[in-house]
C-alpha positions in Angstrom: -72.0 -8.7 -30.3 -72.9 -9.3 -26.6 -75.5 -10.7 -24.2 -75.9 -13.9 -22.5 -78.3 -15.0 -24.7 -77.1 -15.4 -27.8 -76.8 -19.2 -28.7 -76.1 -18.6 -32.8 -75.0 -16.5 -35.2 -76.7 -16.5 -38.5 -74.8 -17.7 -42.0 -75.8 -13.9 -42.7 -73.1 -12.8 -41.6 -71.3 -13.4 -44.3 -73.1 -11.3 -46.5 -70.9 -8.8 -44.3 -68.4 -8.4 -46.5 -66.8 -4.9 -45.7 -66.6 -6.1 -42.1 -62.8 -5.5 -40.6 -63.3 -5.7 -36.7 -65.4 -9.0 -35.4 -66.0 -8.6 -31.4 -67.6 -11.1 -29.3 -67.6 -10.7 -25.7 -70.4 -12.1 -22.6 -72.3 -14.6 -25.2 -71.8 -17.3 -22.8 -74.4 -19.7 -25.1 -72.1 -19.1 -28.2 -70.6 -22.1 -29.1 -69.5 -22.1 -32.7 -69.3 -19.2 -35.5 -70.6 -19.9 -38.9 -69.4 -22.4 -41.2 -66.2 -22.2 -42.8 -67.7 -21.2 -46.6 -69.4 -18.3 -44.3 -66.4 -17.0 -42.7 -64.4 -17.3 -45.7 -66.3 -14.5 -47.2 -65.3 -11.9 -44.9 -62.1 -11.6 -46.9 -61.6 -7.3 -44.8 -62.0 -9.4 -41.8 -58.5 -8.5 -39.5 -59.5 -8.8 -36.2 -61.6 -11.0 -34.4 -61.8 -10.8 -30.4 -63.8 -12.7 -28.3 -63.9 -12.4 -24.3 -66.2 -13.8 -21.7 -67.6 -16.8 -24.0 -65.9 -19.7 -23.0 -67.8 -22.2 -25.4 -67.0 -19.9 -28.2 -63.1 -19.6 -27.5 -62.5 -23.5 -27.1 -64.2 -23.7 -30.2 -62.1 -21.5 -32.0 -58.8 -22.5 -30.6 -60.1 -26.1 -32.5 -61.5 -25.0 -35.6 -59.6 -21.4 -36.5 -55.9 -22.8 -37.8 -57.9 -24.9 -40.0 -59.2 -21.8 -41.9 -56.8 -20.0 -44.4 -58.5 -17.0 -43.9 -56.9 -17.1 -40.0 -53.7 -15.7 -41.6 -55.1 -12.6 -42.7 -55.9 -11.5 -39.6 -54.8 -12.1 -35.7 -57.4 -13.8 -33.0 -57.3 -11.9 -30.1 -58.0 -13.4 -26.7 -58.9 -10.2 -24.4 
C-alpha cells in the first residue's frame, strides 16, 4: 500500500487471511492499522514493513509488542 493519501485502512483486511507480506510505505496520513481482533486474524502474516509513514511507525512501535501475533513474524523498519 502507498500514496500520500491514505488516512485508514479498513477492518477488511482481515478477511485477508492468506496474506504473508504486509508493506506500507509513503502513507504519510496513516496513523494506526486495524484493531487488534483484525490483525489477529492474519495468522500467515510474517512480515510487515512500513517506510516513509512516520505516524504509522510511532504507532506501531506503541501498540505492536502488545499483540501476540508480533512473535510470528518480524517488523521491519526499511
Amino acid at each position: 500500500m502507498s500514496g500520500p493519501n491514505y488516512e485508514v485502512v479498513s477492518d477488511g483486511l482481515g478477511n485477508l487471511v492468506p496474506l504473508r507480506e504486509l508493506r506500507f510505505w509513503n502513507c504519510e496520513k496513516l496513523e494506526n492499522l486495524p484493531s487488534r481482533d483484525v490483525m489477529l486474524r492474519l495468522t500467515k502474516l510474517r512480515n510487515l514493513r512500513i517506510s516513509g509513514c512516520p505516524q504509522l511507525e510511532e504507532s506501531c512501535i506503541k501498540e505492536w509488542p502488545k499483540l501476540p501475533v508480533v512473535q510470528h513474524f518480524p517488523y521491519s523498519k526499511n
